[in-house]
C-alpha positions in Angstrom: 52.7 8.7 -42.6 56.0 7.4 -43.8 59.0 7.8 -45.1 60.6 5.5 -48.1 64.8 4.9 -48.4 65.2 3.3 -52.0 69.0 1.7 -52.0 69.7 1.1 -55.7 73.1 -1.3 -56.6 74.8 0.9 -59.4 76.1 -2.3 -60.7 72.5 -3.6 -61.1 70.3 -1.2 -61.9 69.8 0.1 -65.4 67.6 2.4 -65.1 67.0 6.1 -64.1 66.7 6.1 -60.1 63.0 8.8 -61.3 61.8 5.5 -63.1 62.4 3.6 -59.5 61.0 5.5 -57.6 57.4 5.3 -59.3 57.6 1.7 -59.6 58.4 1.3 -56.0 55.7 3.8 -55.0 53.4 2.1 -57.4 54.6 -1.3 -55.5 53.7 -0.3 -51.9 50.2 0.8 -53.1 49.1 -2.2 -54.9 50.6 -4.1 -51.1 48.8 -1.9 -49.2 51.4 -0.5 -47.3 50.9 3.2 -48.4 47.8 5.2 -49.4 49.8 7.4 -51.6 52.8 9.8 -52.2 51.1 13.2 -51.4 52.9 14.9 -48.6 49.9 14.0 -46.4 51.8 10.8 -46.2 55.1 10.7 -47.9 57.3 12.7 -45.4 60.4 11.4 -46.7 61.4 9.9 -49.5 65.1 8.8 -49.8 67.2 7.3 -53.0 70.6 6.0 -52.2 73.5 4.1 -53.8 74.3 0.7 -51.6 74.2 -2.5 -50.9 71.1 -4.3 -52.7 71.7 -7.9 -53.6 68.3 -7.7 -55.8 69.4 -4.7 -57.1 67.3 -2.1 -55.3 66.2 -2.6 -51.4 63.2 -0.8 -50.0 63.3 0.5 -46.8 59.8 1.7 -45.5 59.3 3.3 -41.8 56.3 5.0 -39.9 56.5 8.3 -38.5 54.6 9.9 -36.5 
């Protein structure tokens, strides 16, 4: 179980924070680092505007 903060830099990303999101859920599958999005799992899943030198910053934590 998990829950996913996405930090997106407005003045790099270009694209629609829903279009993020999939491609970072889609990231932490193929790593192995999540089984999926269901709720099972996904208890949280956070999109904010910040800091991101790379333009979006994933920040992934286990709960219990």
């Amino acid at each position: 179980r998990f829950e996913l903060t996405i930090i997106l830099d407005e003045t790099k990303c270009d694209r629609d924070p829903d279009n993020i999101v999939k491609a970072a859920i889609d990231y932490l599958k193929t790593r192995k680092l999540i089984v999926d999005d269901s709720p099972k799992y996904a208890r949280g899943i956070h999109i904010l505007w910040g800091e991101a030198p790379e333009g979006c910053r994933l920040v992934l934590r286990e709960v219990a």
